[in-house]
C-alpha positions as CSV (number, residue, x, y, z in Angstrom):
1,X,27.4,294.7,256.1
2,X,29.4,293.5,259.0
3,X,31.4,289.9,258.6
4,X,29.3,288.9,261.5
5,X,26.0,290.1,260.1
6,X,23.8,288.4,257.9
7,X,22.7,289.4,254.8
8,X,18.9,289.6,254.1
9,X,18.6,287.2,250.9
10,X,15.6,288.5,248.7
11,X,14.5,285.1,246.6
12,X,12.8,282.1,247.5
13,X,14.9,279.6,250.3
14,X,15.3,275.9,249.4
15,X,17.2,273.3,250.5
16,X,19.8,272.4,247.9
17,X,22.5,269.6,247.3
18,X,26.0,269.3,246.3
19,X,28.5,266.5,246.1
20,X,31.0,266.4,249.0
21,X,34.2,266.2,247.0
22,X,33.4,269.7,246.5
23,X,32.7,271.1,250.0
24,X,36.3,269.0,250.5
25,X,38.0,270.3,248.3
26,X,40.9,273.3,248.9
27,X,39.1,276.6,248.7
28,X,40.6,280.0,249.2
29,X,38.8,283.3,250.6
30,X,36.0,284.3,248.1
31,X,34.7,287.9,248.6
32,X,31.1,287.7,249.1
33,X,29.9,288.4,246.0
34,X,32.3,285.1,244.3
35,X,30.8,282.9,246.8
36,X,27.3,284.0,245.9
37,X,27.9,283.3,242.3
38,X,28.9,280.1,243.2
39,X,26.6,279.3,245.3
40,X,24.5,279.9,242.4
41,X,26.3,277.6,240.0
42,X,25.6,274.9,242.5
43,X,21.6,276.2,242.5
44,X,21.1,275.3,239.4
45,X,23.4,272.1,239.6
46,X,20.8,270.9,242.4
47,X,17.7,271.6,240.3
48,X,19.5,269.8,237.7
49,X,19.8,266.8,239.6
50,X,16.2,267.4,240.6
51,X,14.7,267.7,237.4
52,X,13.5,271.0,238.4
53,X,12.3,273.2,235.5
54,X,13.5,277.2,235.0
55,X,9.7,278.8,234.9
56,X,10.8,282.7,234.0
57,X,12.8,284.2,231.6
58,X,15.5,286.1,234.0
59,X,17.2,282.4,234.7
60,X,18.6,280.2,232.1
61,X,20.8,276.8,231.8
62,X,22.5,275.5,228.4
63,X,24.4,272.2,228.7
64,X,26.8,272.6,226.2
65,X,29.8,270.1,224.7
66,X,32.3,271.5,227.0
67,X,30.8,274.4,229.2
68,X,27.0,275.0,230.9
69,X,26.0,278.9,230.5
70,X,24.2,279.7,233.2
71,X,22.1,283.2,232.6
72,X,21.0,284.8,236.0
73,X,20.0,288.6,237.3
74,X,22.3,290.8,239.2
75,X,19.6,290.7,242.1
76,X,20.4,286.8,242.4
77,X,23.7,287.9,244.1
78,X,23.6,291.8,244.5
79,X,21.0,291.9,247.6
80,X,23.3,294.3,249.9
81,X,22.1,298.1,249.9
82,X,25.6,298.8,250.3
83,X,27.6,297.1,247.1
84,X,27.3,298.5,244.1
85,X,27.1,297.2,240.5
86,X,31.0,297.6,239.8
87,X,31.6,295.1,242.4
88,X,30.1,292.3,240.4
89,X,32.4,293.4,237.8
90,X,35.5,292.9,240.2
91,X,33.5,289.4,241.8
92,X,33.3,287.8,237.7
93,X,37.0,289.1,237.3
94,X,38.7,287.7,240.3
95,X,36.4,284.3,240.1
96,X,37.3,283.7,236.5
97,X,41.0,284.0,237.8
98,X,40.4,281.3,240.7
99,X,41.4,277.9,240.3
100,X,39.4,275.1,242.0
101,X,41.4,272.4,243.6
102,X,41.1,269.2,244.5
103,X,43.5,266.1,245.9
104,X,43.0,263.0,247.5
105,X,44.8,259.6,247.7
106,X,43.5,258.8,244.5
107,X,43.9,262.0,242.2
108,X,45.1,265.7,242.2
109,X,42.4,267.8,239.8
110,X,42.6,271.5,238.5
111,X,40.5,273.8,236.9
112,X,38.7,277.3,236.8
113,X,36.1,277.8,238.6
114,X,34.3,280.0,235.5
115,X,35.7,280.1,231.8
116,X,34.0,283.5,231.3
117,X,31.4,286.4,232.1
118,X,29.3,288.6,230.5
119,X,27.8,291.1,232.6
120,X,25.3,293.4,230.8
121,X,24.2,296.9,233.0
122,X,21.2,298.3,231.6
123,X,19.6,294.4,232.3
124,X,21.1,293.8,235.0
125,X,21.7,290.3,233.3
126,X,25.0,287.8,234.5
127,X,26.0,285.4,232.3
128,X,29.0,282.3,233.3
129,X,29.9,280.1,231.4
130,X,31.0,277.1,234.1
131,X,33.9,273.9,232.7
132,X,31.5,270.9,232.6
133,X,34.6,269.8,235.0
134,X,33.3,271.7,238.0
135,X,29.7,271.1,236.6
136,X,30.6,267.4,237.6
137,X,32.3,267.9,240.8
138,X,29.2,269.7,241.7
139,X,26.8,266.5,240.5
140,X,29.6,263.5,241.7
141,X,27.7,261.9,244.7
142,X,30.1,259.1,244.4
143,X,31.6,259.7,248.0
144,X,28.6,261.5,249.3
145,X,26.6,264.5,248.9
146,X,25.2,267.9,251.2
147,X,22.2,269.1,251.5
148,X,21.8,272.8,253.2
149,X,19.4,275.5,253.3
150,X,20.5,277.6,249.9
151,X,19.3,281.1,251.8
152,X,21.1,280.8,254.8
153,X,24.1,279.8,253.2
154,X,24.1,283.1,250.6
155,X,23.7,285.1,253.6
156,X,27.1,284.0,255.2
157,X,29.9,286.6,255.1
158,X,33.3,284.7,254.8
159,X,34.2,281.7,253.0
160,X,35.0,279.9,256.3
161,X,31.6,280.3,257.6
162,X,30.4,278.6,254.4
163,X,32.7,275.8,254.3
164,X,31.6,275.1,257.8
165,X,28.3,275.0,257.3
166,X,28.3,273.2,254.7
167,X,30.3,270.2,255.5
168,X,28.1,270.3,259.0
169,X,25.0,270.3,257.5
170,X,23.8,266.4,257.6
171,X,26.9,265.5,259.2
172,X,26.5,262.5,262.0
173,X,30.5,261.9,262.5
174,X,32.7,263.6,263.6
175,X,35.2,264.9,261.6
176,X,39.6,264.7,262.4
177,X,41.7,267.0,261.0
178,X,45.3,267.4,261.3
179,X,46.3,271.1,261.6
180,X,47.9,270.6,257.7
181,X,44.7,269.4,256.6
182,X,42.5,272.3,258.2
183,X,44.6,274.8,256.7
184,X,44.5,273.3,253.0
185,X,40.6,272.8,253.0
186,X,40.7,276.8,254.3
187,X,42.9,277.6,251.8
188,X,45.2,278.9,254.6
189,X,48.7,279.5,253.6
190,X,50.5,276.6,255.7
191,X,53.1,279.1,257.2
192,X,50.1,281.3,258.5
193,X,49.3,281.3,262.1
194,X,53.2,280.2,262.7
195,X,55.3,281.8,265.1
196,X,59.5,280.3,265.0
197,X,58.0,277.0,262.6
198,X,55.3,276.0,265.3
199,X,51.4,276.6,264.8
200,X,50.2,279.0,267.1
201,X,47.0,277.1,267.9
202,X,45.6,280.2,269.8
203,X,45.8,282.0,267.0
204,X,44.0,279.5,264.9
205,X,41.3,279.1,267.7
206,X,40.9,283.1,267.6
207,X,41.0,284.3,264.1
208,X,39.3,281.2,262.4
209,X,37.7,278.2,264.7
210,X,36.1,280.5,267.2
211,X,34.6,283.5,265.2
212,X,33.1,280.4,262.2
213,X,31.5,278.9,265.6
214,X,30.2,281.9,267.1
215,X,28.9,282.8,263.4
216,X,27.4,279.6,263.2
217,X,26.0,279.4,266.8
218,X,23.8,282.3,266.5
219,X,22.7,281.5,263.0
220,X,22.5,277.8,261.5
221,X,20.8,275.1,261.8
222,X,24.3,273.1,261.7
223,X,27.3,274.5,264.1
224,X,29.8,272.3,265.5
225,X,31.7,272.1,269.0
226,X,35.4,270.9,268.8
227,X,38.2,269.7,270.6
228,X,42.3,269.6,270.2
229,X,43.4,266.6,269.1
230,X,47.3,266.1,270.9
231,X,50.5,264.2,270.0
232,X,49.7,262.6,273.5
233,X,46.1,262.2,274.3
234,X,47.3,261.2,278.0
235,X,49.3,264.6,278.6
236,X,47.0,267.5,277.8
237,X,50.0,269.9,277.7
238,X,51.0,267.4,274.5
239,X,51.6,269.3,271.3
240,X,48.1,270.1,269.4
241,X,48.3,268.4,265.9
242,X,44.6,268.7,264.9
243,X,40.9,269.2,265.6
244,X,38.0,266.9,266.3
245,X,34.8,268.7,265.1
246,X,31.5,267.6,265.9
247,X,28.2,268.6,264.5
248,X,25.7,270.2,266.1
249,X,21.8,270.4,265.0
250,X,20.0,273.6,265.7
251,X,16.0,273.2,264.8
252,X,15.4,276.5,266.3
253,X,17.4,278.0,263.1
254,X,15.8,275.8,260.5
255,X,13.5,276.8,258.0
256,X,10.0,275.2,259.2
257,X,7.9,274.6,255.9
258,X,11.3,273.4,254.2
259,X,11.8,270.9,257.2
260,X,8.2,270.1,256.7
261,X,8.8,268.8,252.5
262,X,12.1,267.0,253.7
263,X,10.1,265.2,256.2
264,X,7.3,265.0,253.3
265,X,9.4,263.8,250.9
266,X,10.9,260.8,252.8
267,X,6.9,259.2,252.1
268,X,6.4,260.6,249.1
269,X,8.1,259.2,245.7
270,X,6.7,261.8,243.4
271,X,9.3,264.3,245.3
272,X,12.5,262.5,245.5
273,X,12.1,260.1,242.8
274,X,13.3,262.2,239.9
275,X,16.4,262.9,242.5
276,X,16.6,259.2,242.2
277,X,16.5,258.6,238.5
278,X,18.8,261.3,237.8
279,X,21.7,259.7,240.0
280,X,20.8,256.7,238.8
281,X,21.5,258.2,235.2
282,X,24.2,260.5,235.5
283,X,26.6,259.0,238.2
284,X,25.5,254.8,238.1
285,X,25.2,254.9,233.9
286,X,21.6,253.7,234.5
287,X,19.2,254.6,232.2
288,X,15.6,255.3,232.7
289,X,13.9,252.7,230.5
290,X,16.3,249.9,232.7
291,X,14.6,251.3,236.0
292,X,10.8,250.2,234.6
293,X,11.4,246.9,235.6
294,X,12.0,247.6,239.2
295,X,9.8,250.6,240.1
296,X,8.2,249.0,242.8
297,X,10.7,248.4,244.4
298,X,12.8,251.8,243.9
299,X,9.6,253.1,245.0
300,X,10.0,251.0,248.2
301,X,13.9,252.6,248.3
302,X,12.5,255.7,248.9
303,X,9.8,255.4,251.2
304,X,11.7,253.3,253.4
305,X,16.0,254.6,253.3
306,X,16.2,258.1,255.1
307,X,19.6,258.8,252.9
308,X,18.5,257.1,249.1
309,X,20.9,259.2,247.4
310,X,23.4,258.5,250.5
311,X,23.0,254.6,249.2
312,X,23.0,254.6,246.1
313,X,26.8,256.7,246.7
314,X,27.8,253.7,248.9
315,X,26.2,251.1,246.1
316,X,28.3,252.8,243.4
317,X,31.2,252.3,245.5
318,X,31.1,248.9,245.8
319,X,30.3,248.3,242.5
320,X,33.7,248.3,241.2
321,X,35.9,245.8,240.3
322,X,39.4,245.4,240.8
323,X,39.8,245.3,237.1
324,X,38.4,248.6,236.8
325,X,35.0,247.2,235.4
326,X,31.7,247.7,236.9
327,X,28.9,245.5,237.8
328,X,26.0,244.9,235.7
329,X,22.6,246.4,236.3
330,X,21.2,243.2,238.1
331,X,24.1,243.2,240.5
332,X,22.5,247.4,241.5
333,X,19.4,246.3,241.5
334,X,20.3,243.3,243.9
335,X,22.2,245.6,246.2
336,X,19.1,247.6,246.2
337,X,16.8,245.0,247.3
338,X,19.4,243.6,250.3
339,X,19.2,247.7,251.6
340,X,15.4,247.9,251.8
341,X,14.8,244.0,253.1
342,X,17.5,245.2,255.9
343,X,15.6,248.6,256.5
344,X,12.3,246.8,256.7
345,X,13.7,244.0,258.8
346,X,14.7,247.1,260.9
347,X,11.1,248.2,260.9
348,X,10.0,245.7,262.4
349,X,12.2,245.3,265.1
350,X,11.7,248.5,266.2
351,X,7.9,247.8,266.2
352,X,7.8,244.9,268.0
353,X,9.9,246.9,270.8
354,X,7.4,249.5,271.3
């Protein structure tokens, strides 16, 4: 399969989320095989989250102390006619010796992305055992969350693409990156594209930007457009110290009956609601039997706030103190009731314009 091919992806497409401290974090190139692992990983992270059940025996979950096994079929990730079974062998070997990174301004965090793997051949059976570390990356919607199609995203050939796509998908703002901070979330060595100490931004544009777009372009239902950003904006032969990227939405590429459950789910609790409590669990400290009280008007939350998940992150956030200390369960649920008496307010003005 060609690098600018996509892969025909065998199993059922879905839309699936993942925090976005871990599309931000620093990620190296994966071969295709460790990035359809992972992609896996965060799968069954999502359904997690979802409270969606396993219903076969091929696929398993075990939330351990300190690890979650996740049990899976070769076919989950082997799908290419040309790759052959030894190649999963060299995917689980060189992704058990990958570290995932992350930094911010707050913390710098470590870890591997898988502590081991069992791969059995006459089954065909994977088994990873994943650090309840990068488990919680993958469920932390504290600064936000992604939500993109899990097919199209298994069918992407390079690491870049991925990364790309996924911090696009959902995306409203545009993002600015400094060419340093580019190259880390790439996991590009920072002396790469260099010629005598200075980035050779055509080089950049060429081997990276430009085939990710075109990749994207023909493929996605998120791409982006970009522009240099420059040391003087006024003088546009200024040196080039970053991008501006700006998301693009492509409904010719999206999957129709999956757009047709998001669009279902935004007036119907029974889907998201679990999505909901789970948050509300695992991230706010809330547990389910404090929610009782107030289903009415979580139930409101969700019918009426597009991004409920994207709320509650922005809730959470607020929530602390400067002592370190949280507020109660009164002072959420308060913060809750000001969104949706602000969306409804919304509601109507819009109505009485039309």
């Amino acid at each position: 399969m060609s690098r600018r091919e996509l892969a025909q992806v065998p199993t059922q497409n879905k839309d699936i989320v993942t925090s976005f401290v871990y599309t931000w974090a620093r990620q190296k190139e994966m071969s295709i095989l460790e990035q359809r692992v992972v992609l896996r990983i965060m799968e069954h992270a999502s359904n997690q989250l979802k409270g969606i059940k396993l219903k076969d025996n091929l696929r398993k979950v075990d939330l351990g102390l300190f690890n979650v096994t996740i049990t899976m079929p070769a076919s989950d990730v082997l799908f290419n006619t040309k790759m052959k079974h030894g190649d999963i062998e060299k995917a689980l070997y060189a992704l058990r010796s990958r570290s995932f990174e992350y930094k911010d301004n707050n913390r710098y965090s470590v870890c591997g992305f898988i502590n081991n793997a069992t791969y059995v051949y006459r089954s065909g059976i994977i088994t990873v055992e994943v650090d309840n570390r990068i488990w919680d990356v993958l469920s932390d919607f504290s600064r936000g969350f992604k939500r993109f199609e899990l097919n199209k995203a298994l069918a992407l050939p390079t690491s870049s693409a991925l990364q790309f796509y996924m911090i696009m998908s959902g995306q409203e703002k545009p993002l600015r990156l400094s060419i340093e901070e580019l190259k880390s979330w790439l996991g590009i060595a920072p002396d790469k594209y260099k010629k005598d100490g200075k980035d050779r931004i055509d080089h950049l544009e060429e081997r990276v930007l430009r085939p990710v777009k075109k990749l994207l372009d023909s493929t996605c239902p998120y791409t982006f457009t970009y522009k240099k950003i420059r040391e003087n904006p006024a003088n546009s032969k200024s040196t080039v110290i970053g991008f501006e990227l700006m998301p693009m939405y492509q409904n010719q590429y999206r999957d129709p009956e999956l757009e047709r459950v998001r669009l279902t789910a935004k007036v119907s609790v029974g889907i998201i609601s679990p999505m909901v409590a789970m948050y509300m669990k695992q991230q706010m400290g809330i547990p389910a039997d404090s929610l009782k009280p107030h289903k009415d008007l979580l139930m409101k939350a969700c019918r009426l706030l597009p991004d409920i998940l994207g709320t509650l992150a922005g809730i959470q956030g607020r929530r602390r103190k400067p002592d370190g200390s949280v507020m109660g369960v009164g002072w959420v649920i308060q913060a809750i009731r000001g969104e949706v008496k602000q969306a409804e307010k919304a509601l109507k003005t819009k109505k009485g314009t039309e």
